[in-house]
N, C-alpha and C positions, 0 to 999 in steps of 0.2 A: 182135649183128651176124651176119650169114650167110655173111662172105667174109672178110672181117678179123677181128681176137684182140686183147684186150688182152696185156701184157705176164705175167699173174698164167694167162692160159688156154693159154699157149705150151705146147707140147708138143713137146721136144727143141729143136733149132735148126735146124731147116732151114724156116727163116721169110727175107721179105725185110721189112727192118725200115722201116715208114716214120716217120724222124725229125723234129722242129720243127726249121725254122731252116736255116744250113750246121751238117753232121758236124764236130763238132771234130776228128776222124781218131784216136782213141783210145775213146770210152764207145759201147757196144752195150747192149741190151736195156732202154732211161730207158724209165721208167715212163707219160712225157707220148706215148709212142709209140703206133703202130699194126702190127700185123703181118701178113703174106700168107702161108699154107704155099705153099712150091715145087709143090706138087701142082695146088693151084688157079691157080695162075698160069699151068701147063700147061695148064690146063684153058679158060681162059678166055685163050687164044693171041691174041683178038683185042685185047685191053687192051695187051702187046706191042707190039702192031704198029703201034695209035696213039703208042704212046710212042715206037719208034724212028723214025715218020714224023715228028715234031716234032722230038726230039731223037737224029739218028742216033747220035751217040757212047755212047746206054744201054749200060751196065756192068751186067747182070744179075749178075755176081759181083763189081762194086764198087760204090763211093757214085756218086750222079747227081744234081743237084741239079735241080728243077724249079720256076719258077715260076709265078707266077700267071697271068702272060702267055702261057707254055705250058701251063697249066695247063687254062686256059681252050682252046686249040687242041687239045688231046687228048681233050676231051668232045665238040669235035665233029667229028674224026675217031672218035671212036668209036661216034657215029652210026649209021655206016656196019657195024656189028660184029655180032654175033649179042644175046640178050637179058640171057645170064648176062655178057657183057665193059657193059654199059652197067649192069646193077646193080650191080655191082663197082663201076665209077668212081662211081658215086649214092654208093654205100655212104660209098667214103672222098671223097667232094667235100664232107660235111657235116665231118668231119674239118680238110679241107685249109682250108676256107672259116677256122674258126678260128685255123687258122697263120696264115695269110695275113693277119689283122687285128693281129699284132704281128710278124711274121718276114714278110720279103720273098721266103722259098723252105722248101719240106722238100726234105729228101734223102731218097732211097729207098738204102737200105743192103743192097746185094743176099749171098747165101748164100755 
């Protein structure tokens, strides 16, 4: 992957963790997971923006639970973004696609 990390390629913590399912509110770093460094997420400012245009109440430094029905709204406000914020969402939509076939949401577990 060129924007995401598994669990095993994490380098330190300042990742935004995305988890299967609802966050039980206690386990960080499950291995079924995917991870964002805080760097790229700056970097790719316009994946943000879709997200709080969907879901104003994002918690960049808490859990935020996303569905598929928003899930689906944030690929195409992000349309509208520069090239690297719509690879990024490609990247982890093949990701999400698989939650979404048994878990009715992931949570993005922010830094």
């Amino acid at each position: 992957m060129k924007y995401f990390v598994e669990n095993s390629e994490r380098k330190g913590t300042c990742y935004h963790e995305f988890c299967r399912g609802k966050w039980d509110g206690a386990t960080f770093w499950k291995e079924d997971s995917v991870f964002l460094h805080d760097d790229m997420l700056d970097q790719c400012g316009g994946f943000v923006d879709a997200i709080l245009l969907i879901i104003p109440d994002y918690d960049r430094y808490g859990p935020t639970e996303v569905s598929a029905a928003d899930w689906g709204k944030i690929g195409k406000a992000i349309r509208q973004s520069d090239r690297s914020c719509l690879e990024l969402y490609e990247e982890v939509s093949a990701w999400a696609a698989e939650v979404f076939k048994s878990e009715e949401c992931f949570t993005i577990l922010g830094i």
